[in-house]
C-alpha positions as CSV (number, residue, x, y, z in Angstrom):
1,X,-37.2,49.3,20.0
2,X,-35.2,49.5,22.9
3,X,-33.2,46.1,24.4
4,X,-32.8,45.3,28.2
5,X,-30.4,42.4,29.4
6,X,-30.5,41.2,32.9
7,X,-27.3,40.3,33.8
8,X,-25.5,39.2,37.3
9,X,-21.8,39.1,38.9
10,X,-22.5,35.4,39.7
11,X,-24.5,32.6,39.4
12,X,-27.6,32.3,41.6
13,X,-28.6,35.7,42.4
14,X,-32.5,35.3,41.1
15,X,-31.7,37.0,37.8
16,X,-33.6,34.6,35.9
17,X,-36.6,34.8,38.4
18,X,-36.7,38.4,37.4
19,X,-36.7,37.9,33.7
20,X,-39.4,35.8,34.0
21,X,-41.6,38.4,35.9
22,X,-40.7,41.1,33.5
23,X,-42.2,38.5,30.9
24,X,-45.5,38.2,32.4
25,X,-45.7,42.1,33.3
26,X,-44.2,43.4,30.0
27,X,-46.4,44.4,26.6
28,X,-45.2,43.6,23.0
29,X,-41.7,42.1,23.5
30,X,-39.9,39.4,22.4
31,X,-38.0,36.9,25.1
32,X,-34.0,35.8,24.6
33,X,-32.3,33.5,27.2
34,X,-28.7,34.4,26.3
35,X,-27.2,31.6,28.9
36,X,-26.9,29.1,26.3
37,X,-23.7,27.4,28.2
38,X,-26.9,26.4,31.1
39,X,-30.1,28.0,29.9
40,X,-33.3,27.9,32.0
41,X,-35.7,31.0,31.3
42,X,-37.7,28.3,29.2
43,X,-38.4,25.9,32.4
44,X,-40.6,29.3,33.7
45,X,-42.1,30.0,30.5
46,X,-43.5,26.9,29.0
47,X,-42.7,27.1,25.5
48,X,-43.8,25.2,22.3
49,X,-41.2,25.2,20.4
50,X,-41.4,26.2,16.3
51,X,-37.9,26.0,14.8
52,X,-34.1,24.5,15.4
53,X,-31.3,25.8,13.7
54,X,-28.0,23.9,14.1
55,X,-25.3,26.1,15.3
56,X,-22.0,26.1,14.1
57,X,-19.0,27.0,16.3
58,X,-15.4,27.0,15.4
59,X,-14.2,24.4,12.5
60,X,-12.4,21.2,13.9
61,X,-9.9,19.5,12.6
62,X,-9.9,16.2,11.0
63,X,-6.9,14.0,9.3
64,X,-7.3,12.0,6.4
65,X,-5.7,8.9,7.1
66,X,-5.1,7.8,3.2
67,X,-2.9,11.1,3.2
68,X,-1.1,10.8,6.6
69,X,2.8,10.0,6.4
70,X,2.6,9.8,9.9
71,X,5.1,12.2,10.9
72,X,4.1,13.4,14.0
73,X,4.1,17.4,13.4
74,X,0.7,18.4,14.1
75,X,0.8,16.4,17.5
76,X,3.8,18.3,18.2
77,X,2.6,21.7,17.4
78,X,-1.1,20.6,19.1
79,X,-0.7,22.9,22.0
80,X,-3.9,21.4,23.3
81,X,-2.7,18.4,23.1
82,X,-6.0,17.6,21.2
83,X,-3.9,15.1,18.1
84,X,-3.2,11.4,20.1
85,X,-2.1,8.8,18.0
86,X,-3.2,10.5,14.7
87,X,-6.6,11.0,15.2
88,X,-8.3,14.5,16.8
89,X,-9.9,14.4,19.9
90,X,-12.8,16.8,19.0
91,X,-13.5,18.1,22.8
92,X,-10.1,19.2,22.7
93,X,-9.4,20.3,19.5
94,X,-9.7,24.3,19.9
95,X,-9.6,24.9,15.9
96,X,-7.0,27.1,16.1
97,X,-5.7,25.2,12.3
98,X,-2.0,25.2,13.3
99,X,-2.1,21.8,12.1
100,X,-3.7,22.1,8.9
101,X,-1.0,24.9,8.0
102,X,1.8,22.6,9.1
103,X,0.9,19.7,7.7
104,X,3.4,18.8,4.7
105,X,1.1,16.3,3.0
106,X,-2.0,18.3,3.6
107,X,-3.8,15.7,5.3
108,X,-5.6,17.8,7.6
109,X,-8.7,19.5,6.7
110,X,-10.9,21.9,8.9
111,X,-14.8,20.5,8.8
112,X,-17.5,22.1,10.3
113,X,-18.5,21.3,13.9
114,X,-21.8,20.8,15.1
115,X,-21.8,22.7,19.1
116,X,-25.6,23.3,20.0
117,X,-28.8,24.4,18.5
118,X,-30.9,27.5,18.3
119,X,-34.4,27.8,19.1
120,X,-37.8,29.5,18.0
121,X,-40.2,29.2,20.7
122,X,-43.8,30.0,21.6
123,X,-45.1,30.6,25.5
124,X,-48.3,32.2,26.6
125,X,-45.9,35.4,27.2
126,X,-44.7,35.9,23.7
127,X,-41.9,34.9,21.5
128,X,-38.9,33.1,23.1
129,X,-35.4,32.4,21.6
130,X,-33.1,30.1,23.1
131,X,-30.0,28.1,22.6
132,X,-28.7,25.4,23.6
133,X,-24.6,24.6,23.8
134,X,-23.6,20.9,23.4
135,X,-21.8,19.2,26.1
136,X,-17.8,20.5,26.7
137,X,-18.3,22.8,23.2
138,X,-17.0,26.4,23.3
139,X,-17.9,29.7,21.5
140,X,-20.6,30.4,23.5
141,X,-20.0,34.1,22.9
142,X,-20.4,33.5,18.8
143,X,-24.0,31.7,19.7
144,X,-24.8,34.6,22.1
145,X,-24.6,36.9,19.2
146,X,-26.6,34.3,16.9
147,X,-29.4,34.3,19.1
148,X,-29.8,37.9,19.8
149,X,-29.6,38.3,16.1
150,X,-32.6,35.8,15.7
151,X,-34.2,38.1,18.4
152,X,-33.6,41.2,17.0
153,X,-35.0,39.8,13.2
154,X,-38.4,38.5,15.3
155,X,-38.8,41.9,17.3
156,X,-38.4,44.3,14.2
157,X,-40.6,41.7,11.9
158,X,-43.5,42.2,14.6
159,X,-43.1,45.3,15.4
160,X,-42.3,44.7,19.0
161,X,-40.8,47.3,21.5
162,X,-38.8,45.6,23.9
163,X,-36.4,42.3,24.0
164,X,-36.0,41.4,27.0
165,X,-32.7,39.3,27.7
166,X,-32.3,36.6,30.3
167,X,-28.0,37.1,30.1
168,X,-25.2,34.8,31.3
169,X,-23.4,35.5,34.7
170,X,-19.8,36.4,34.9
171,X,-17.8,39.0,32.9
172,X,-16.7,36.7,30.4
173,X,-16.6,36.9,26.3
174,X,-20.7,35.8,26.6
175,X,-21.5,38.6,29.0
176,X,-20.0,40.9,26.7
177,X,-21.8,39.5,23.6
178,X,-25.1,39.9,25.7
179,X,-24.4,43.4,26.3
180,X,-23.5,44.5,23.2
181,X,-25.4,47.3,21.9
182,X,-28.4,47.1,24.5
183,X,-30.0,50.0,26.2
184,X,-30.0,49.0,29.8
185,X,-28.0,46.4,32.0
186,X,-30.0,45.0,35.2
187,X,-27.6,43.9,37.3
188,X,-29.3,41.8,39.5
189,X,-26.8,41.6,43.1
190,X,-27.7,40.2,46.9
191,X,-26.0,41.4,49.9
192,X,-23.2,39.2,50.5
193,X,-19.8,40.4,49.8
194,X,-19.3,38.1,46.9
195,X,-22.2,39.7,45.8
196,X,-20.8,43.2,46.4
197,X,-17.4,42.3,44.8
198,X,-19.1,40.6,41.6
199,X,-21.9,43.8,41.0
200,X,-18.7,45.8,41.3
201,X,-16.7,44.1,37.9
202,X,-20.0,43.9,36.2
203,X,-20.2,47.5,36.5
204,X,-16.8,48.0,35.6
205,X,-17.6,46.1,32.1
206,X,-20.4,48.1,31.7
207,X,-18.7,51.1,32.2
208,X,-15.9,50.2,29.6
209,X,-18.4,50.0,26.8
210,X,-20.1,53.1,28.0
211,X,-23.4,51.0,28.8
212,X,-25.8,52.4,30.9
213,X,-26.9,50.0,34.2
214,X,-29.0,49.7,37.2
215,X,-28.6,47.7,40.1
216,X,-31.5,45.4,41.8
217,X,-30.7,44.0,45.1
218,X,-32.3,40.8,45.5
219,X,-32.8,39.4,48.9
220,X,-32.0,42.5,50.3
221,X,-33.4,41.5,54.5
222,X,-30.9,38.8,54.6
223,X,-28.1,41.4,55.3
224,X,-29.1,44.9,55.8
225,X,-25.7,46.0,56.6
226,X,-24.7,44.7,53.4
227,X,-27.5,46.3,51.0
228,X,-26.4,49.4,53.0
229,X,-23.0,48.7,51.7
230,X,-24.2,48.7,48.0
231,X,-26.0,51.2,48.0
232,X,-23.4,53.4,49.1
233,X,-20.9,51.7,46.1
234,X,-24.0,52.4,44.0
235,X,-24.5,56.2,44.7
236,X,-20.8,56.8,44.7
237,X,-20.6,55.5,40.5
238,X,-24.0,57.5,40.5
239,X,-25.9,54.0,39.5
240,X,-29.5,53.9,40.4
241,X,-30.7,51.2,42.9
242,X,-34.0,50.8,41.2
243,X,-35.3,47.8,43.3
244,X,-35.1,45.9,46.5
245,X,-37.1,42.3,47.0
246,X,-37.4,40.7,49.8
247,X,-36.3,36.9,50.9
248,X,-40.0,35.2,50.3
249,X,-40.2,31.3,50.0
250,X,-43.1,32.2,47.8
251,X,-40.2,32.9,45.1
252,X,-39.1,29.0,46.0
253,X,-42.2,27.6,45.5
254,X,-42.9,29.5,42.1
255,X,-39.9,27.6,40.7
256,X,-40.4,24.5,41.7
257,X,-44.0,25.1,40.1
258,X,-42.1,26.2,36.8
259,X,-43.8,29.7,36.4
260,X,-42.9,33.0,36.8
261,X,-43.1,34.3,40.8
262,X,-45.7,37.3,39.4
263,X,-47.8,34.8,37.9
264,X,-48.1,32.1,40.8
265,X,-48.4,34.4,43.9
266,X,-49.4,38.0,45.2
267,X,-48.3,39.7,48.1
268,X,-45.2,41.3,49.3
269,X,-42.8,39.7,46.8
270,X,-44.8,40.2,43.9
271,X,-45.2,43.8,44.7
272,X,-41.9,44.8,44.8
273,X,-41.3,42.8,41.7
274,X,-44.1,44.8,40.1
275,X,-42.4,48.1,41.8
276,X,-39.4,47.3,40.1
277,X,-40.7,46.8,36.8
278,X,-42.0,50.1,37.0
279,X,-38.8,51.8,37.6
280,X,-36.8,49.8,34.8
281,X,-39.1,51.0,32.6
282,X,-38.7,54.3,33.7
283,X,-34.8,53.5,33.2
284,X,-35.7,52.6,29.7
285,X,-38.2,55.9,28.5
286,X,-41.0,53.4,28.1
């Protein structure tokens, strides 16, 4: 079973257009959107969803006020200022348990949080799993790994040979919980220099891991003089461009459609789409 994740530098770049093409075109797999902090794989796909699992993040802390004296220490240890007037503003509180070790009268206790829920999901492309991260709640990174766990249970229960990952943007602690242990990184780029500068630390994070990573540039006619540009960064880490799609208000019109750009049009776009399916899989020994 081999695992791709399509990542990006930044937000916007038409990563998760992709994903949802390489769900239409792609045989026996299983579906993850690992960008629980905004997910939206599942507005392409349609799905009926089977199962919720609370998710769990970091404990919180919470102060008994029968066994409070009152003292003021944890507010003054709170480095996130998260303890006001003896009570714990959850949004804030980080769990960190400072105060529950300081606390002389052991009024503090650290309860379970609820931060989001996990999902088991049905669409006419397969198996989808999914998160979702409550409003302002952190360890995204922990439910990252939760759902690609879930993934991985589904995929080697059915017998599947590919999970396909819809990852987050960035470089942050959820990136690297998305690429953890996966066969290929997509990076999905556009020719701006933002664009350049953002596929260039993605790399780099790949790199350190020792993942192995190909480069997509989406939207490459906007700026030829830019996809020039990362091309040439590309050949010189000895990355392999492995596809160029064209600006197509096709793609627009897809999405506002909610369904994958393969399965609403034909033509150029989808082509090239197809084209680059082709060579990913070649990338993976599929």
């Amino acid at each position: 079973m081999k695992e791709l994740v399509v990542i990006s530098g930044k937000g916007g770049t038409g990563k998760t257009c992709i994903t949802g093409s390489f769900a239409v075109l792609a045989q026996n797999k299983i579906l993850v959107d690992c960008d629980v902090d905004a997910a939206n794989l599942h507005l392409l796909l349609g799905p009926t969803q089977n199962d919720q699992q609370p998710f769990y993040g970091m404990p919180k802390a919470v102060i008994d006020k029968e066994k409070c004296s009152e003292c003021g220490i944890c507010a003054n240890l709170c480095r996130f200022d998260a303890i006001k007037e003896f009570e714990v503003n959850s949004l804030a509180c980080e769990g960190c348990a400072v105060c529950y070790h300081a606390c002389p009268n052991e009024a503090i206790q650290m309860a379970e949080h609820l931060s989001g829920y996990l999902y088991i999901s049905d669409t006419r492309f397969g198996w989808l799993v999914h998160a979702r991260l409550g409003i302002g709640e952190g360890n995204s990174g922990k439910l990252v790994a939760a759902v690609r766990q879930q993934a991985r249970k589904i995929a080697e229960d059915n017998r599947c040979d590919l999970i396909i990952t819809d990852g987050p943007p960035g470089i942050g602690c959820p990136v690297i919980s998305s690429l953890s242990g996966a066969d290929l990184a997509l990076i999905v780029t556009e020719p701006t220099l933002s664009g350049l500068h953002d596929m260039e630390r993605v790399l780099t994070l790949v790199d350190h891991f020792e993942g192995k990573a190909a480069v997509c540039i989406n939207k490459f006619d906007l700026s030829i003089s830019n996809t020039e540009e990362i091309q040439q960064k590309c050949k010189e880490k000895g990355v392999p461009v492995v596809g160029k799609i064209p600006y197509d208000k096709e793609v627009i019109k897809a999405v506002r459609a909610g369904r994958p750009v393969v399965d609403y049009t034909s033509g150029k776009v989808k082509d090239k789409i197809i084209a680059l399916w082709d060579e990913t899989k070649k990338q993976l020994s599929l």
